[in-house]
C-alpha positions, 0 to 999 in steps of 0.5 A, a space after each residue: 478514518 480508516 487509515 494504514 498503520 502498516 509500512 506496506 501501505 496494507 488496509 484495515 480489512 477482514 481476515 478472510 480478504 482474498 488472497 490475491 488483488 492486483 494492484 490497482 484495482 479496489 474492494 467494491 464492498 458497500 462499506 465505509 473505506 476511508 482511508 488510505 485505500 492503498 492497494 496492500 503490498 501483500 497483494 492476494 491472489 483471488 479476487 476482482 474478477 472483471 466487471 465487464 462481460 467483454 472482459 469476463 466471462 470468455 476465455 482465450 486461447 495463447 498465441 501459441 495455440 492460435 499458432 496450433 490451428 495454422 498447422 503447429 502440432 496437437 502434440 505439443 500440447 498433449 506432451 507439455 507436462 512431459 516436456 515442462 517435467 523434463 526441464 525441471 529435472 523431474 521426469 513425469 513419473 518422478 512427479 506426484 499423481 495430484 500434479 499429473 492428473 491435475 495438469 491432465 484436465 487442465 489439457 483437456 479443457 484446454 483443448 476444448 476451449 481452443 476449439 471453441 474459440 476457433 469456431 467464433 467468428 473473428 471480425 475486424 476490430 478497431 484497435 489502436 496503440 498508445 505507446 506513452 510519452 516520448 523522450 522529450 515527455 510530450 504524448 506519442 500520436 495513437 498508432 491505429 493497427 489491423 486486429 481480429 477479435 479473438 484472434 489478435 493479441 497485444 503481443 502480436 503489435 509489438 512488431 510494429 513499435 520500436 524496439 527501445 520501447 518493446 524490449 522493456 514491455 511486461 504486460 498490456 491494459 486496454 482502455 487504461 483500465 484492465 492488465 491484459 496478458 500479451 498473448 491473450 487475443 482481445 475481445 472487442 474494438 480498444 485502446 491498448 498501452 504497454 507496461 515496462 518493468 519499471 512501472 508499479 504495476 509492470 513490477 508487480 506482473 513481472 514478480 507475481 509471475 516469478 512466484 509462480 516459477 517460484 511455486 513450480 521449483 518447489 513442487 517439484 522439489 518438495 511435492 508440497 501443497 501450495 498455498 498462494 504466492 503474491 509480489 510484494 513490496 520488493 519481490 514475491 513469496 510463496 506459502 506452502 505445506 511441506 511433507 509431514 511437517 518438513 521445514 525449508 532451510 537455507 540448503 534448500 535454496 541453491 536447488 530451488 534457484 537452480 531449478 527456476 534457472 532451467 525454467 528460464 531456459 526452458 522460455 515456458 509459456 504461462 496459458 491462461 484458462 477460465 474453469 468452472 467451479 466444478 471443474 476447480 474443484 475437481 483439478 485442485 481437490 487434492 489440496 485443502 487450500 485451495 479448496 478454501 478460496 474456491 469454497 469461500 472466496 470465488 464467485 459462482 461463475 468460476 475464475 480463471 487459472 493458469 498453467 507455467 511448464 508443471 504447475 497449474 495455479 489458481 490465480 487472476 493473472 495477468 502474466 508475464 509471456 514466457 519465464 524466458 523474459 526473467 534473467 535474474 532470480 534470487 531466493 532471499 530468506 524463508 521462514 514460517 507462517 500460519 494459513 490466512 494469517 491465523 495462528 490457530 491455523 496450519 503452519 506453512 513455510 514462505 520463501 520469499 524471492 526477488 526477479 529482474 528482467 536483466 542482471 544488472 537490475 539485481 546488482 543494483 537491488 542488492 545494493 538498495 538491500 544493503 542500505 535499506 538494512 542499515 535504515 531498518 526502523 526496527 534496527 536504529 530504534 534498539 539502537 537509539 533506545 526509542 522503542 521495543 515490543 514485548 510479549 505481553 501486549 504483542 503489536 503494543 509499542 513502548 515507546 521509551 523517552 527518545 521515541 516519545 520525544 519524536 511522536 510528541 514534535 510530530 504532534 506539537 507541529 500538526 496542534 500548530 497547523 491546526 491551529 492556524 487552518 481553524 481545525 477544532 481538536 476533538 476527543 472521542 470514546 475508545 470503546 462503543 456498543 456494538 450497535 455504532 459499529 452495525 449503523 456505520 456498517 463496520 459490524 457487518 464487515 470487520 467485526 473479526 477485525 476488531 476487539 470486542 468484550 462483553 460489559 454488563 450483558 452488552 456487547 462492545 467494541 474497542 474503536 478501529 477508526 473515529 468517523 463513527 464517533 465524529 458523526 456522533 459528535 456533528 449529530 448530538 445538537 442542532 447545527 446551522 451553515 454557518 458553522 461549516 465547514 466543521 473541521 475535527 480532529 482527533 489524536 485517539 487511540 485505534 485498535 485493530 485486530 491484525 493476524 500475529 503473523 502480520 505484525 512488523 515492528 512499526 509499520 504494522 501494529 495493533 495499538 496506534 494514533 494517527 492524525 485523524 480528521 473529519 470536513 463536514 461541508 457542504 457541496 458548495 465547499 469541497 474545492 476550497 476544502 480540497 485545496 486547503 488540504 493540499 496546502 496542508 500536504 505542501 506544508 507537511 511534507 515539506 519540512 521532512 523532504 517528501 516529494 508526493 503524487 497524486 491520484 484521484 479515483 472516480 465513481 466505480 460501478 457500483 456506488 452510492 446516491 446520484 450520477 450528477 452528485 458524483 459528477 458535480 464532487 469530481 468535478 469540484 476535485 478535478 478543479 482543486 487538482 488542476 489548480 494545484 498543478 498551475 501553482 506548480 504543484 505537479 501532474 496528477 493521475 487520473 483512475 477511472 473506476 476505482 474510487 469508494 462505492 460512497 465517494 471519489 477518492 485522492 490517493 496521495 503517495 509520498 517518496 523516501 529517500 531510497 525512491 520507495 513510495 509509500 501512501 501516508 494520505 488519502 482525502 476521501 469524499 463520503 455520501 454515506 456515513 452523513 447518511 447512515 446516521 442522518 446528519 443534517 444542518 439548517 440551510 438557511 433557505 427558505 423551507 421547500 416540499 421535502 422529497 419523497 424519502 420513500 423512493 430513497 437515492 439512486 441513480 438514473 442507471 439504476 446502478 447504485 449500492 442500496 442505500 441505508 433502509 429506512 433513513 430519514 431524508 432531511 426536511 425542508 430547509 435542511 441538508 445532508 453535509 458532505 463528510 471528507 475523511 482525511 489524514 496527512 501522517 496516518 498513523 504516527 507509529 507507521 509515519 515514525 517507522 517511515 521517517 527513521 528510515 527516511 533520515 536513516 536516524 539521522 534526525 533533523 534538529 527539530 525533531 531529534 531527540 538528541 539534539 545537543 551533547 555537551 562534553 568536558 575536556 577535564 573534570 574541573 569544567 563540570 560545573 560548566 558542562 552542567 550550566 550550558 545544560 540548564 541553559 538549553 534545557 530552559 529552551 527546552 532543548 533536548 540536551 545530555 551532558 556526558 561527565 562520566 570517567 570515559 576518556 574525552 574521545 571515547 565520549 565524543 565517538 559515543 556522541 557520534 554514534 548516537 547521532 547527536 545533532 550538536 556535541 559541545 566540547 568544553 574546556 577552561 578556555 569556552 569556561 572563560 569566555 562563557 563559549 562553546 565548541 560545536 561539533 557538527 553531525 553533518 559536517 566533516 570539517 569540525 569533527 577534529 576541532 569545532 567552531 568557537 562560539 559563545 554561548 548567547 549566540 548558540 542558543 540563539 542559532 539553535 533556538 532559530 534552527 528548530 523553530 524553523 524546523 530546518 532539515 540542514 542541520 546547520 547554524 
């Protein structure tokens, strides 16, 4: 399973990932991806180019200089990067050469590209607009408009669409599946929607198009070599090398914020551009990292970059129209990194920022900052002694008695469910040879990412995931049908080779556990399978008050095995989802074309309570691994003509990815089981990192570590203080006492701000009547006198409160 043990909800993938994805779109490598395939936070700036040669491989002109041909002068083209310099402050000659003759070119092909778009022919295309839900939640009728191909522009159709639903527009996706610049002209006869801000992926547009802004500010104040700017989880960065070793301060940001805010003014447009890697090279050899995506991560046909007032960058898109859509910009932090996340590499500076389409909306992020600060995992484990990292073993956790407490009720809670759903917990090596990792196709891909040695001249590899090992496991004997679905489950270590520079407390580790299990079914029981596990999420996510959502993604273009294989699995999980949300378990989403190349795929995303989603599950069918290491089971059917395996799978497009080489094919009256990679938490350090901030450590009973604190009024009571404790302990309650010589306040107050769920206060009077007074964590009104109860009836109450795992901490 390979799950994330990041609080981005970034993936185990290779070092040398492109430096940009928009979110949305997946890897489409012939490599088992498991897990949480969420998108990274984090996310690159290169990569994904459009599949489509509708989408890809032609290039648009802006509405601006559409607007030219009607009569606009040359001239505003040709004089941009004056006028761009000027807003920013920087006349032209105060620019650097490499910025100066890298825009040049980027003018001129420009203007060679307009003029080839203007002599296509422009057709009528059909066009029509989804504009989404209305206020009463019910979808808009789909509003048919007049368009040309390379011509009309999703931009240009606003006029038509009420302005309470066109202010709020970001950027545009045709047919659901592609981000689609508003002023870029469409190709082709399609659907278009429109993104306001404050969805995912409106967000994540709007702050990838202020890092360039960001990125602009900063070449022109420090004449620096950029290096890639992506939004993040709250914002955007940009990484940069700064003059002979320069460092960036915190006197930096005033000026920077100053420039951005001319910028704004300046309503700049962002003109997108498809140049050839020939030409890429020529426009961005001034820079070694840019010539390192262009040499090791581009295809051969190019990509597109875009253009911003003076800086021209590499870069997928889309955009924002103009910077004049950013009304709120603020600088919040810099600090170093290294180039590709490799400490053996450049050092460079980042600076991190965060933009709004409105004021408001910034006002409103600061206070959401604040409290996200007081929730920091990382803070409230040093202050509640659950955790800490040292050096000697950089993204190892120590976790201490208080965390192990926490890790070790998750784990008692998941042994229970799996217990009753008929799992069988299973215990697999730490470390193979290598040539596991070449069979289940990982070597190929990740071997960077993994840490190997060498024992006994043989190669070796500690384990990042489990599926590998399972599938060893299902194939050491023969198995028959009627031990499946085999459902296994393992808690074991995983190591991963993350960058240093990536490592951050919890929510991204090299050393984990998760909750890691692998269905070997048939295809007759994925439904049921399916629904079980949704039963499952239910359950989980539940006692801790997460809300979740969920997404299925369907067959990408390239994938493996036959079209009605994965018909049949989306069809089976579309019918587990649709029967979930008749139980009332809500709506789920549908994302064509994104899931594995080797299987569909459910995404499951949970919300905190701060509303930032995070994606803990994924439930993910795979055709390949039971493939890869030629797992079968006995049907029961009687033996039939075995298929030709010479002609291996494949579709009847002809499109799928190339299946193992040389794999045997079952017999007769055998078959391949289908593999369903699951993981509820993932990984529990990352989960752990999650429900601190969830609780702001204010844990419920069940979970806490502190769970009781008993206190004496005077010393003459200790004996007592000490026999409620053994009392509680036999429960095996999480009980401390405090008979030290502090005062009784100060000890109550220490009590509170360690969170304990329940302080008892006794004194000669509880000592006689065999009672305790209780102090409640989360209600006031027992904090100066608490509430008289004896001593059987508490432990009773507080035995009930954390057997039934409740979240209200109340007896």
């Amino acid at each position: 399973m390979e799950a994330s043990n990041n609080l981005s909800g970034e993936k185990f993938e290779p070092k040398n990932k492109l430096p940009f994805r928009p979110r949305g779109l997946s890897d489409k490598k012939n490599i088992p991806r498991t897990s949480e395939e969420n998108e990274s936070s984090q996310d690159p700036q290169l990569s994904n180019h459009p599949k489509s040669p509708k989408l890809a491989e032609e290039n648009s002109p802006s509405k601006e200089n559409l607007g030219r041909s009607r009569g606009q002068p040359k001239e505003k083209t040709e004089n941009a990067a004056k006028k761009a310099a000027t807003a920013s402050g920087t006349t032209t000659a105060e620019l650097p050469d490499f910025i100066i003759e890298r825009n040049k070119l980027f003018d001129k092909l420009k203007r060679e590209r307009d003029a080839e778009i203007l002599k296509k022919d422009h057709p009528a295309i059909n066009v029509t607009l989804d504009l989404g839900l209305d206020t009463e939640g019910k979808p808009r009728p789909l509003m048919p408009v007049a368009a040309k191909a390379w011509e009309s522009t999703p931009g240009s159709f606003l006029r038509h669409v009420d302005k309470s639903i066109s202010s709020d527009v970001v950027i545009a996706k045709v047919d659901g599946k592609m981000l689609w610049d508003l002023d870029r002209p469409l190709e082709y006869a399609c659907q278009v929607s429109y993104l306001p801000f404050t969805s995912a992926e409106g967000r994540n547009v709007f702050w990838h198009s202020s890092a360039h802004v960001l990125g602009e500010a900063a070449e022109c104040q420090y004449q620096c070599l950029l290096s890639h700017g992506p939004p993040v989880e709250q914002g955007f960065f940009y990484d940069m090398a700064l003059p002979e070793g320069q460092a960036v301060t915190q006197n930096d940001w005033k000026p920077l914020n100053d420039r951005a805010s001319r910028f704004f003014k300046d309503k700049q447009p962002f003109e997108r551009l498809h140049v050839s890697l020939q030409n890429l090279k020529e426009m961005f050899g001034y820079s070694k990292y840019k010539m390192y995506y262009i040499q090791n991560l581009l295809p051969p046909e190019g990509s597109t970059v875009y253009k911003c007032g003076s800086l021209v960058d590499l870069c997928l898109g889309p955009h924002i129209q103009n910077t004049g859509k950013i009304k709120a910009f603020q600088i919040l932090k810099n600090s170093s990194c290294y180039f590709r996340g490799d400490k053996t590499d450049d050092t460079l500076q980042r600076i991190y920022g965060v933009a709004f389409p409105d004021k408001k909306q910034m006002t409103e992020h600061e206070n959401f900052l604040k409290e996200a600060a007081k929730r920091d995992h990382r803070k409230i484990g040093v202050d509640q002694e659950l955790f800490f990292f040292n050096e000697v073993s950089p993204g190892a956790v120590f976790l201490l008695p208080h965390g192990t407490l926490i890790f070790n009720a998750i784990q008692k809670l998941l042994r229970s469910e799996y217990q009753k759903r008929g799992y069988q917990e299973v215990q697999s090596p730490n470390m193979y040879d290598v040539e596991l990792w070449k069979r289940s196709g990982h070597w190929q891909h990740y071997q960077d990412d993994m840490f190997g040695l060498e024992v006994e001249k043989r190669k070796w590899a500690l384990k990042p995931m489990n599926c590998p090992g399972h599938c060893i496991m299902f194939g050491h004997r023969e198995r028959s049908y009627r031990e499946l679905p085999l459902r296994m489950a393992d808690f074991g270590v995983l190591h991963r080779n993350e960058a240093s520079g990536a490592l951050n407390g919890l929510s991204r580790v090299r050393k984990f556990q998760q909750d890691d299990t692998h269905i070997f079914c048939t295809q007759d029981q994925i439904t049921q399978e399916i629904e079980g596990l949704f039963d499952f999420l239910k359950c989980i996510y539940g006692l801790f008050g997460f809300p979740f959502k969920l997404q299925l993604s369907t067959r990408p273009e390239k994938f493996l095995g036959e079209i009605e294989t994965w018909n049949e699995a989306e069809s089976k999980l579309k019918d587990a989802l649709n029967a979930f949300t008749a139980s009332g378990g809500g709506q789920w989403e549908l994302n064509e074309g994104d899931g594995a190349f080797y299987g569909p795929k459910i995404d499951i995303t949970i919300s905190d309570a701060l509303k930032r989603d995070w994606q803990c599950a994924t439930i993910q069918l795979d055709f390949q691994l039971p493939q890869n290491f030629e797992l079968e089971f006995m049907t029961g059917d009687a033996p039939v003509k075995a298929k030709d395996s010479s002609k291996g799978e494949s579709d009847t497009d002809g499109t799928a990815a190339t299946p193992s080489s040389g794999t045997k094919q079952p017999g007769p009256g055998r078959a391949r089981p289908v593999m369903i990679h699951r993981a509820i938490i993932g990984s529990f350090e990352r989960f752990m990192a999650i429900i601190t901030e969830h609780f702001a450590g204010k844990w419920p009973f069940w979970l806490s570590p502190r769970q009781v604190l008993v206190i004496p009024v005077m010393p003459v009571v200790n004996d007592y203080v000490e026999e409620v404790q053994k009392l509680f302990k036999a429960q095996k309650m999480n009980v401390d006492i405090d008979i030290s010589g502090n005062t009784m306040q100060k000890k109550i107050r220490t009590g509170q701000l360690q969170q304990y769920n329940f302080i008892f206060v006794v004194g000669a009077q509880e000592k006689e009547a065999r009672s305790v007074n209780i102090r409640n964590r989360d209600d006031q009104e027992t904090q100066s006198k608490g509430e008289l109860i004896p001593l059987e009836e508490a432990i009773g109450k507080l035995k009930a409160l954390k057997k039934e795992r409740r979240l209200i901490n109340k007896i």
